[in-house]
C-alpha positions in Angstrom: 7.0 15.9 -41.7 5.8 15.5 -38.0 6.9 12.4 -36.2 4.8 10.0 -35.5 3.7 9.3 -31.6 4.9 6.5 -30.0 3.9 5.2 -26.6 5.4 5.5 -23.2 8.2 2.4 -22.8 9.1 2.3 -19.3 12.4 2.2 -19.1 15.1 0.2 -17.0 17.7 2.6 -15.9 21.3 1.8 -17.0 23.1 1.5 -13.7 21.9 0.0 -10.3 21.4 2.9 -7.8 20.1 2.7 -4.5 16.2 3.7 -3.5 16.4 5.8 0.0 14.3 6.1 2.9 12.6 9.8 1.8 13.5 11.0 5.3 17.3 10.4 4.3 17.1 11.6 0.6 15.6 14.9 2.0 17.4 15.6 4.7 20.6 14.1 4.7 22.8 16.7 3.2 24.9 14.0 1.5 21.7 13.6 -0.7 21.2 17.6 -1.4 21.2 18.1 -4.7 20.1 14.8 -5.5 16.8 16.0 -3.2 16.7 19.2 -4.8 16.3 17.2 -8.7 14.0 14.9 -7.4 11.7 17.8 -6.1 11.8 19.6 -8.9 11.4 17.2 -11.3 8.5 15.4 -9.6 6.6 19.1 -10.0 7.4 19.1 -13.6 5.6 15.7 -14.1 2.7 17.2 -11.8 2.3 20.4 -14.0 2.0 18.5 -17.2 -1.4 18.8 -18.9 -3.8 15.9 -17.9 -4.1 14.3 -21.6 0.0 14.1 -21.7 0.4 10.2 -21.2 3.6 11.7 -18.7 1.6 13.9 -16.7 0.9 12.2 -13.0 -2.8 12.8 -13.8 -2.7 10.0 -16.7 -0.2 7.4 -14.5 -2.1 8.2 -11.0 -5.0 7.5 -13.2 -3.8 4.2 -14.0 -4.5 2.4 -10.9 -8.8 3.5 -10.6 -10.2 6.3 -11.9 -11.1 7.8 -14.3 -11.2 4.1 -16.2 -9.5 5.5 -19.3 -7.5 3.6 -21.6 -3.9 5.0 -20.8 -1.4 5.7 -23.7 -3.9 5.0 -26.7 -2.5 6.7 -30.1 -4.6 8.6 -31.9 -6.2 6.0 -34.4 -5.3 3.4 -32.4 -8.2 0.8 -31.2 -8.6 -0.7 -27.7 -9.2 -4.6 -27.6 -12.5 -6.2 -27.9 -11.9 -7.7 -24.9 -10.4 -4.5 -23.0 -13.2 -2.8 -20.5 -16.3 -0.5 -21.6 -19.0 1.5 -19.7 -21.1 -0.9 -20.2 -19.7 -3.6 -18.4 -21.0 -3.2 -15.0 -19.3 -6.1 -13.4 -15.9 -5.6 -14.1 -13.2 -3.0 -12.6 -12.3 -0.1 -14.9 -8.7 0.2 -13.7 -5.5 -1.6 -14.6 -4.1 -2.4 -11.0 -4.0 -6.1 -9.7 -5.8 -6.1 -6.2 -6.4 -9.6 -4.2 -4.5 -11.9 -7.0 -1.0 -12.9 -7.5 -0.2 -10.6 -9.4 -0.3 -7.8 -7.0 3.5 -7.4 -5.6 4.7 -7.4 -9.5 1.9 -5.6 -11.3 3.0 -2.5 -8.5 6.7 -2.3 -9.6 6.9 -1.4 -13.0 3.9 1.0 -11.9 6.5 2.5 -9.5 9.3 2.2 -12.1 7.4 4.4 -14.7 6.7 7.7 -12.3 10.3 7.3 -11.3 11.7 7.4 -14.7 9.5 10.2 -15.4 10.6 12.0 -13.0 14.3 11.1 -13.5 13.9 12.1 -17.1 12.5 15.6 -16.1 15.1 16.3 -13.8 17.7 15.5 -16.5 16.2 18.4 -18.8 16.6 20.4 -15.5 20.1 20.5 -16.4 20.3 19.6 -19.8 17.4 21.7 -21.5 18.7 24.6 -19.2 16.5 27.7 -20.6 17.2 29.9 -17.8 20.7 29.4 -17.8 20.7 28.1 -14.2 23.2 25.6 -14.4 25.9 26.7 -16.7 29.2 24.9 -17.4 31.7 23.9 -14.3 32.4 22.2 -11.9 29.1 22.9 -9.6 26.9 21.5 -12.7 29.1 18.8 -13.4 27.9 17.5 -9.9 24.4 17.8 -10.7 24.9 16.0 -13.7 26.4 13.1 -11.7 23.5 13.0 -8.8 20.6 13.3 -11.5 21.7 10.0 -12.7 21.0 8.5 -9.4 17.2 9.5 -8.9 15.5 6.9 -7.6 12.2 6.8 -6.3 12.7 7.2 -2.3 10.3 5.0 0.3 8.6 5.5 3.3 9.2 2.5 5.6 5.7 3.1 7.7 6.7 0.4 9.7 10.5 1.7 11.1 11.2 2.4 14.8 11.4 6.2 13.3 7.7 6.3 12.6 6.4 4.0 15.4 7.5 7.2 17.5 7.4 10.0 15.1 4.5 8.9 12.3 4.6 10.6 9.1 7.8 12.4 8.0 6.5 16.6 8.5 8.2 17.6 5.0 5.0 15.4 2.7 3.1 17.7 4.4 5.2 21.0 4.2 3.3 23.5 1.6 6.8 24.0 0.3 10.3 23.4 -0.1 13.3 25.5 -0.9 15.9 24.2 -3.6 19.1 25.3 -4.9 20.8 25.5 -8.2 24.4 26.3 -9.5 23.1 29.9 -9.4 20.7 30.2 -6.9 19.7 29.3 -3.7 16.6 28.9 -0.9 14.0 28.7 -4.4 10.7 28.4 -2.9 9.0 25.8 -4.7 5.1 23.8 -4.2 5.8 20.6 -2.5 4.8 17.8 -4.8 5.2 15.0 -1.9 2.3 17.3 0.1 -0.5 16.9 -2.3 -1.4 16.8 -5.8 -4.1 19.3 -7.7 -6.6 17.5 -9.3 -6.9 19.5 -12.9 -10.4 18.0 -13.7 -13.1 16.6 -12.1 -12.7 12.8 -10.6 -15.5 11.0 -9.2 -19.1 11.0 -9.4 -21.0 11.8 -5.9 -23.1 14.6 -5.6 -21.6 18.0 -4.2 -23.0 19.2 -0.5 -21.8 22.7 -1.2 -20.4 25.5 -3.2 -17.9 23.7 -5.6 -16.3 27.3 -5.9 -16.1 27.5 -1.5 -12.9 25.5 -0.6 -14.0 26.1 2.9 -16.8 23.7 2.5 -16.5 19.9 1.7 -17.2 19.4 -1.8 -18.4 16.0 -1.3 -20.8 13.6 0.9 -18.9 11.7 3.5 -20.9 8.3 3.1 -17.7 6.1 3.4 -17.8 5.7 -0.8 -15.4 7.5 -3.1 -15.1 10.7 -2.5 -15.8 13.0 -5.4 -12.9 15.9 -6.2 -13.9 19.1 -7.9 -11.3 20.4 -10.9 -8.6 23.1 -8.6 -8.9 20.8 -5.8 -6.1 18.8 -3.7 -5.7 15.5 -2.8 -6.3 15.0 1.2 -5.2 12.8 4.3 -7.3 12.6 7.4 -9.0 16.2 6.4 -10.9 18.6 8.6 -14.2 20.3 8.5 -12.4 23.0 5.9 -11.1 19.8 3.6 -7.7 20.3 4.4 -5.4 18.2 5.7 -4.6 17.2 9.0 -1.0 16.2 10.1 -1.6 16.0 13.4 -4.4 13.2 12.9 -2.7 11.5 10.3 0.3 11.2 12.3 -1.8 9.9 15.4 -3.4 7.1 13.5 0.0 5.9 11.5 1.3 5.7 14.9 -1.1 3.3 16.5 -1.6 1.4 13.2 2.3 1.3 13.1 2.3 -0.4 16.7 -0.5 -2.6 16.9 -0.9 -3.3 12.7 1.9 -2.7 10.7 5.1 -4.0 12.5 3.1 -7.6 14.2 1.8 -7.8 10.9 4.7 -7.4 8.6 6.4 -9.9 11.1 4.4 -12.5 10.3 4.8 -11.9 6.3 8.0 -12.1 6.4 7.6 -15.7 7.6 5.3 -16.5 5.0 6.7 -19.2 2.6 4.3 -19.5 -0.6 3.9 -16.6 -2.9 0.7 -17.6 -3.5 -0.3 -16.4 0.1 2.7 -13.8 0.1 1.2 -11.7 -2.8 -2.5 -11.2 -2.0 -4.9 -10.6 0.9 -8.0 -13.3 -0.8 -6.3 -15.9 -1.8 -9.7 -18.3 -2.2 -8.8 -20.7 0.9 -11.2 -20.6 3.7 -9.6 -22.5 6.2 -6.5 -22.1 7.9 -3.1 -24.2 6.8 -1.2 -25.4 9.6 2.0 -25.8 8.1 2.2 -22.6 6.5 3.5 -20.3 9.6 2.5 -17.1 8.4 -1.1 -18.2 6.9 -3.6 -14.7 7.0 -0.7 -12.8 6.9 0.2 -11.2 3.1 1.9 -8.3 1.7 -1.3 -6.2 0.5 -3.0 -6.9 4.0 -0.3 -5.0 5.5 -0.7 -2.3 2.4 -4.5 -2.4 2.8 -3.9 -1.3 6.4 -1.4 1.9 5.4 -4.1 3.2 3.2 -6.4 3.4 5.5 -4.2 4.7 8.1 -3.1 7.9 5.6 -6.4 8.3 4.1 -9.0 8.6 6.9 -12.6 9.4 6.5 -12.7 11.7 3.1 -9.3 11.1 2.2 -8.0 10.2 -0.8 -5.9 7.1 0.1 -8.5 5.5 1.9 -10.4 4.7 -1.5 -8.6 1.7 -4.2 -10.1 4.4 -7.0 -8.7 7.1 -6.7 -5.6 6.7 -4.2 -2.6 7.0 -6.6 -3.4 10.8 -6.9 -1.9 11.5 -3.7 1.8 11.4 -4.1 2.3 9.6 -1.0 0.6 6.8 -2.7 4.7 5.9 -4.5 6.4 6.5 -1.7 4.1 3.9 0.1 4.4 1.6 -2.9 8.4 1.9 -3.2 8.5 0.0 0.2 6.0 -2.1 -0.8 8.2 -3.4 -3.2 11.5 -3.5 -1.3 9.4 -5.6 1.3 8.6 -7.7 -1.7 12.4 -7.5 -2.5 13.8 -8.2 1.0 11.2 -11.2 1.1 12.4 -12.5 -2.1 16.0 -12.5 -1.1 14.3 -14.0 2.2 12.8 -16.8 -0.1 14.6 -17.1 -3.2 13.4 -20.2 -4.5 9.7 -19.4 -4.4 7.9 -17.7 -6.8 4.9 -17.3 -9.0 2.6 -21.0 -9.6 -0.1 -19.8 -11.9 -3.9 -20.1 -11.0 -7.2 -18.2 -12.1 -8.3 -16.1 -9.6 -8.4 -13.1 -10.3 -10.7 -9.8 -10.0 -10.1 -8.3 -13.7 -8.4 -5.3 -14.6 -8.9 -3.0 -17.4 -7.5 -5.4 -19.6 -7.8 -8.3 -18.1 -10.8 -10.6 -17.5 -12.1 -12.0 -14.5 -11.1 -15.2 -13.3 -9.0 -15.7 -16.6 -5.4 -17.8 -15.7 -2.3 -15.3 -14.9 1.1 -16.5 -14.5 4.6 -15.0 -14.3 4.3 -14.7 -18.3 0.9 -12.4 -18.0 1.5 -9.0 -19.2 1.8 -5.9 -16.8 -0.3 -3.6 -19.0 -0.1 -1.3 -19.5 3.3 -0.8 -19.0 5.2 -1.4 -22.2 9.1 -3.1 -22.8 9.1 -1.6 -26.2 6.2 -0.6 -28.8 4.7 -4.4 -29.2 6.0 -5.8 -25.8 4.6 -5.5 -22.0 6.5 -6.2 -19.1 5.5 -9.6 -17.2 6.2 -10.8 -13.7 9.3 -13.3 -14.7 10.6 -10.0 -16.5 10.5 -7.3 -13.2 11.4 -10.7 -10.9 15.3 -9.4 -10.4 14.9 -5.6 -9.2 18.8 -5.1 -10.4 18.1 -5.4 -13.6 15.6 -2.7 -13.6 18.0 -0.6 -11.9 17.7 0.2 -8.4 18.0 -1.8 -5.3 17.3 -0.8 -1.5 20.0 -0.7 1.3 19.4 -4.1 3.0 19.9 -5.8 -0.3 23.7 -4.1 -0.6 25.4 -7.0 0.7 25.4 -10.5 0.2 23.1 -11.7 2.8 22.5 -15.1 3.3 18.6 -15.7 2.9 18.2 -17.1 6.5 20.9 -14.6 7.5 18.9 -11.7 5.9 15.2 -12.7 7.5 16.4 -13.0 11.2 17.7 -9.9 10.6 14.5 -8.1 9.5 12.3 -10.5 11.3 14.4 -8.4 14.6 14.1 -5.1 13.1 10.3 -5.9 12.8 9.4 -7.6 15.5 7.0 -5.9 18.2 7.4 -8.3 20.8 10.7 -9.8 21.0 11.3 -12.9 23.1 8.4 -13.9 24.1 7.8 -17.6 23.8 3.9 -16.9 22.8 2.0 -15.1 20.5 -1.4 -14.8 20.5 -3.1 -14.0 16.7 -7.1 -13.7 15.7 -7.6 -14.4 12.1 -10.4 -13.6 10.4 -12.6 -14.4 6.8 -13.9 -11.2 5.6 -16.2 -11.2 2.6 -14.6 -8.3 0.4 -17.5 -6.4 -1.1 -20.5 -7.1 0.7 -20.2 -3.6 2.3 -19.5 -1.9 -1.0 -17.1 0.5 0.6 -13.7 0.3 2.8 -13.7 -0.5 6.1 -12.3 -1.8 9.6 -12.5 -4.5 11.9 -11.3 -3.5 15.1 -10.5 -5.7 17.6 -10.8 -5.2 21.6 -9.7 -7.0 24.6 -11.5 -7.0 27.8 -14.4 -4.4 26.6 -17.5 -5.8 26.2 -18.9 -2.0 25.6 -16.7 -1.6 22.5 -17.8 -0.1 19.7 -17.9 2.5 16.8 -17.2 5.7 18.9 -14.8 3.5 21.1 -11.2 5.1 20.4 -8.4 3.3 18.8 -5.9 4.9 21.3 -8.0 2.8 24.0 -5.3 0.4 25.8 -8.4 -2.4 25.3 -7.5 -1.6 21.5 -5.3 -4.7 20.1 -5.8 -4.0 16.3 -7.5 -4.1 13.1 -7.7 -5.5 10.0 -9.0 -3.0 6.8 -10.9 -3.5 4.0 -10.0 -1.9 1.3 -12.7 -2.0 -0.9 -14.2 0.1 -3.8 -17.2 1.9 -3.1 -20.6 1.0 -5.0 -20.4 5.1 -6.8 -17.3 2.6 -8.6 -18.3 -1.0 -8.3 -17.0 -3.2 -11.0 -16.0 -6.3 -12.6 -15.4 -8.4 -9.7 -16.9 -6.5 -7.2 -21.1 -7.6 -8.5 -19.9 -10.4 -10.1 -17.3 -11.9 -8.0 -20.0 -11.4 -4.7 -17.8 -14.1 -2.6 -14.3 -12.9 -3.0 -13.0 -12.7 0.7 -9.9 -11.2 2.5 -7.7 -12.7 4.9 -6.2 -11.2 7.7 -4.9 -11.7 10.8 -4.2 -9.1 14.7 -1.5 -9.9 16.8 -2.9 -10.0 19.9 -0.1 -10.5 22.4 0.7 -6.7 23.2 -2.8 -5.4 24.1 -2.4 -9.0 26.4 0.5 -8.1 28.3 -0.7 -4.5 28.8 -3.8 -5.8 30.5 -1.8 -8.1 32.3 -3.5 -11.3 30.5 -1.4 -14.7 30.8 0.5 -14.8 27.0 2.5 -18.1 28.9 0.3 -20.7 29.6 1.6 -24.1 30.3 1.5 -26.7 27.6 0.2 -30.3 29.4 0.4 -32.9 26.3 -2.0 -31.4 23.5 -4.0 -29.5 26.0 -3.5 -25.8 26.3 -4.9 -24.3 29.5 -6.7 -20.8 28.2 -5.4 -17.2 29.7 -8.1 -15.8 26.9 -11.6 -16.8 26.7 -14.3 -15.7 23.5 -16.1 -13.9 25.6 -13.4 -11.6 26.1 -12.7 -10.8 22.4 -15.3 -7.5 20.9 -15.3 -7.3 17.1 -16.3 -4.1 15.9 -17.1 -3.1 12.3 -16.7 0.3 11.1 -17.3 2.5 8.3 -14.8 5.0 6.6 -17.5 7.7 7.9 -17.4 6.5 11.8 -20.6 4.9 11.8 -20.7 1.2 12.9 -22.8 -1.7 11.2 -23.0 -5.2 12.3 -20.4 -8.3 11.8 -23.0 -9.7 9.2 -23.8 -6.7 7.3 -19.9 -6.5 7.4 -19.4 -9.8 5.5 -17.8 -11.8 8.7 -17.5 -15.2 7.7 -15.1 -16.4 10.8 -12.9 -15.3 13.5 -10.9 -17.7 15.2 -7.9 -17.3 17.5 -4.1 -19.2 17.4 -1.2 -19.6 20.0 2.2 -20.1 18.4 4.7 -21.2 20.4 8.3 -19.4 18.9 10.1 -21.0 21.8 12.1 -19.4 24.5 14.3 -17.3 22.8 13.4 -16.2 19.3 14.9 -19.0 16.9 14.3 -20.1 13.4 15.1 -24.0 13.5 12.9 -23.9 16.9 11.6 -27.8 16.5 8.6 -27.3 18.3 7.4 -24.1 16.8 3.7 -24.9 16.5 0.3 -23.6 15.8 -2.9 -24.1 18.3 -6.5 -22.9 17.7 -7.5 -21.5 21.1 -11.6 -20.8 20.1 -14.0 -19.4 17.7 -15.2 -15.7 18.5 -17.0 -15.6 15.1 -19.5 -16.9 14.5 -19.7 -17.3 18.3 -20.5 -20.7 19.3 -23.7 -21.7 21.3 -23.0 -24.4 24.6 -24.5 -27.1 24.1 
């Protein structure tokens, strides 16, 4: 009698292991045959037919495209109130984007690929058809490192990556792994790219679907569309292949002038509510929450953008988790999330209704720490929730700043100085800006200049005028859903440091405080937004969605210090929309 199916249960793992940086798990050789299991059975997961439920096809498929119900039973129904082709105002896939849900819906999303590709690794070894690792001492070791696979992260925000950008080995073609009885096995990368086994999107082709050397889509800053035998791309050229050199240009100037001022500020945050999610409903500023326009997936928002490029696949919400950068990106997510809780352990989820729907769940329907995470299942008739993935320990993995005790203030000044772009300096200058999120219908930038009246579209981001961005990551109208027609007026918040570009063009960050009155070393005038599509092409701040833009000093006091009493917030001007004298 055949067995009946049963779904996918994602899986805590039984001992708490640590989750490396990638750069250390590959090529520390402490970490070697660890590296070498992880490799291989991250290609065994890849090579899995699409309509296996443990293929990376059906989880990458999870997050956007292609709006499939994932793990459904043959027999078994989906919920009345589940999504349907015929709901054109709702989003067809299961991720949380721009509610408070975000930072925990992500970690059991991570925790499934990573005990799939444990689990493959393990029958490596112990489903060993060609007698590569037979009994002794050699495989014993193997036996011990598989049972410390852990998904490994890419901190894109390190001092290694503000000088060297993306590690070379994701985009190696491929990798050489050893076993008890062989060694220097030349295998496919699965970190480089991933091969798309059917078709995923919609757009029309420009070219010969068969002709790799032509691009098998239309680069109108929508979803790209992916022919069946083709890989997923980052920054690619005129051929559609990759390009590391570009890539690693722009996650270098992102990582200066975005990611680390940025993630600075988030760390600071103190309510989850604006922690977890870049459009968090409020429209004006709150003075006594220091890290207010700063959030976790504004930070995240940014890295896609920075890997993805015009055409590539990270750079678009539906169809981003193909590229198997996608988890490593996520995995620091969450130990950001991790380090911030430790940072903040008494605050956590308060419950509030909105939301952009999900596959499963409606718009603007209440979620709290007791909402499921579908569709990631505790057992056949139970999902995992928010107050259930809340300690990472019990999951079991944990990241290297977590190993010891820390004391919550303890452990922030430290990060808060492994972060922070501009140490000691008594001011910081910060824009903040109210984006409405779909009125484009597409991801795109905000780029801010200093000092260059000129800017615009064509105007380089490696310009020293350049003080940073904020990104929209938005789904393009070939995908629109849910929220996107019907939730017209959801907005994004975000916020650019502007105190670097300030001192490089030798504009006063120190003016001198007289009472309330702050005497200005930056004027409007001197602040050029810039709004740019995923193709290059500019449009105006309205067509954009631009509802402000307004411009802070914080005074951090003279040397960088946490009980600082006078550590205050100023608005400075308005840049957007630009005021008219009077």
């Amino acid at each position: 009698m055949t067995e009946a199916k049963k779904h996918v249960i994602v899986k805590p793992f039984d001992k708490v292991e640590l989750r490396l940086p990638v750069e250390v798990l590959l090529s520390n050789p402490t970490y070697k045959k660890r590296r070498d299991l992880f490799l291989q059975g991250f290609a065994v997961v890849q090579s899995r037919d699409a309509s296996d439920p443990k293929s990376f096809y059906a989880v990458a498929g999870i997050h956007g495209l292609p709006y499939a119900p994932y793990d459904l039973l043959p027999g078994e129904k989906m919920s009345p109130s589940d999504w349907n082709k015929s709901e054109t105002t709702r989003w067809g896939g299961y991720c949380h984007h721009g509610d408070i849900l975000f930072p925990t819906w992500h970690r059991p999303y991570v925790l499934l690929l990573e005990m799939l590709i444990y689990e493959a690794a393990r029958n490596i070894i112990y489903d060993d058809k060609a007698n590569n690792y037979p009994a002794g001492s050699e495989t014993d070791e193997y036996k011990k490192e598989v049972e410390k696979i852990r998904m490994p992260y890419w901190d894109w925000a390190s001092p290694s990556t503000l000088t060297n950008g993306v590690p070379s080995i994701l985009f190696d073609e491929h990798v050489l792994i050893d076993n008890p009885t062989q060694k220097d096995v030349r295998i496919r990368n699965p970190l480089r790219a991933y091969t798309l086994p059917v078709d995923l999107g919609s757009l029309i082709l420009v070219g010969d679907r068969s002709n790799p050397a032509q691009r098998p889509y239309s680069p109108d800053s929508t979803t790209p569309y992916t022919p069946k035998g083709y890989a997923t791309v980052r920054h690619p050229d005129d051929n559609y292949i990759s390009s590391p050199d570009a890539t690693g240009l722009n996650v270098v100037t992102f990582c200066s002038s975005v990611f680390r001022p940025v993630l600075y500020q988030v760390l600071l945050v103190n309510e989850w509510r604006q922690f977890s999610n870049h459009g968090d409903g409020e429209k004006e500023p709150q003075d006594e929450n220091y890290g207010h326009y700063s959030s976790i997936e504004v930070v995240h928002d940014a890295v896609h953008d920075s890997l993805g490029g015009t055409g590539g696949h990270m750079s678009y919400p539906d169809i981003a988790g193909f590229d198997p950068i996608f988890f490593l990106h996520h995995s620091n997510v969450d130990r950001l999330i991790a380090i911030w809780q430790a940072c903040h352990p008494d605050v956590w989820i308060i419950g509030n209704s909105y939301t952009e729907g999900t596959f499963t769940q409606e718009v603007d329907k209440y979620i709290d720490e007791n909402t499921d995470l579908t569709p990631f299942r505790k057992s056949e008739t139970t999902y995992w929730t928010s107050k259930l993935v809340r300690d990472i320990k019990t999951l079991g993995y944990t990241y290297p700043e977590l190993e010891k005790n820390h004391q919550p203030r303890e452990l922030l000044r430290s990060m808060l100085s492994y972060y922070h772009s501009t140490l000691y300096l008594q001011y910081h200058w910060r824009l903040t800006l109210t984006v409405m999120k779909n009125k484009v219908g597409a991801s795109f930038q905000i780029r801010v200049f200093l000092d260059l009246p000129t800017a615009n579209a064509s105007t380089p981001i490696s310009s020293p005028n350049f003080a940073g961005l904020i990104s929209i990551f938005a789904r393009g109208k070939e995908t629109q859903c849910a929220n996107c027609l019907r939730n017209a007026n959801a907005v994004v918040h975000g916020n650019v440091d502007l105190t670097s570009c300030m001192k490089r063009l030798f504009i006063d960050t120190n003016p001198e405080p007289s009472g309330d009155v702050v005497t200005k070393s930056l004027e409007p005038s001197q602040i050029t937004l810039v709004a740019v599509l995923k193709d290059g092409s500019g449009i105006s701040l309205e067509q954009a969605g631009l509802i402000s833009a307004q411009y802070w000093i914080f005074d951090e006091g003279p040397e960088f210090d946490l009980e600082y009493e006078n550590w205050t917030q100023k608005l400075m001007g308005q840049v957007y929309p630009p005021q008219t004298s009077q």
